[in-house]
C-alpha positions in Angstrom: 38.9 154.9 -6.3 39.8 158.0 -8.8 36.7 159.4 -10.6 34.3 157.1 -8.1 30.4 158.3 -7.1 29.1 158.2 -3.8 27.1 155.0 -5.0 30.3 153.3 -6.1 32.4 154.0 -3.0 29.5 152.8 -0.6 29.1 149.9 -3.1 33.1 148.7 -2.8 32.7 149.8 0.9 29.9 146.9 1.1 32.3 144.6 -0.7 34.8 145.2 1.9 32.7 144.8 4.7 31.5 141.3 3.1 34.6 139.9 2.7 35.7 140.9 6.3 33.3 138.3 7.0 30.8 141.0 8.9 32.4 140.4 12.3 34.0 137.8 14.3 33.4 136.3 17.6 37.0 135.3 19.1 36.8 133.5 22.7 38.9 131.5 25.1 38.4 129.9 29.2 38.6 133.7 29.7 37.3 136.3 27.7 34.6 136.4 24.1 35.8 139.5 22.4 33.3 140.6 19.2 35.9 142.1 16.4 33.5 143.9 13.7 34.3 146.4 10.4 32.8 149.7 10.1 33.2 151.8 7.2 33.0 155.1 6.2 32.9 156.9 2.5 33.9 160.3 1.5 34.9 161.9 -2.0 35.4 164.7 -3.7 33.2 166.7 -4.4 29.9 164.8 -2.8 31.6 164.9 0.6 33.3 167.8 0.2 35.2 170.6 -1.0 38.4 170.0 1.6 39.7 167.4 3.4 38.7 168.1 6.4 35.3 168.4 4.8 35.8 164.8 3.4 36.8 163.4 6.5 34.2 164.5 8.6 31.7 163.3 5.7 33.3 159.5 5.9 33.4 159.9 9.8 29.9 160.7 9.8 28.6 157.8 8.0 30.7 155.4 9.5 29.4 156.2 12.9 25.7 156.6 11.9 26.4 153.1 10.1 28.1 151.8 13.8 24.4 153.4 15.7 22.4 151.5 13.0 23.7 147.6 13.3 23.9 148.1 17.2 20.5 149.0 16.9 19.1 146.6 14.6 20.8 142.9 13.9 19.3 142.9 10.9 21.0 145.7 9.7 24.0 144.6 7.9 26.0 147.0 5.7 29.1 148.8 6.2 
């Protein structure tokens, strides 16, 4: 997403995470495996001047995003 704001990125991240259906609950005789989508957003320059700066930016919010829907069901974005 050239030229793309922090609010659009976490915007098209939400799209993403929407149409990924927010999760899906796969079981069998056996085993119930929960398969879910967690995203994290990181530009230049609002997460960053480098890469690495970038990444851990992106990294950052998609495990503070992970914390927040284990902690709350009701929480529901990417």
């Amino acid at each position: 997403m050239p030229g793309a704001d922090r609010k659009e990125a976490d915007k098209m991240a939400w799209r993403i995470w929407e149409a990924a259906g927010q999760g899906a609950d796969l079981r069998d005789e056996t085993a119930s495996i929960f398969l879910g989508v967690s995203i994290g957003t990181g530009g230049y320059p609002w997460g960053g001047g480098t890469l690495d700066e970038i990444i851990h930016w992106a990294d950052t919010k998609l495990y503070a995003n992970k914390l927040e829907r284990k902690g709350s069901s009701a929480a529901r974005h990417p």
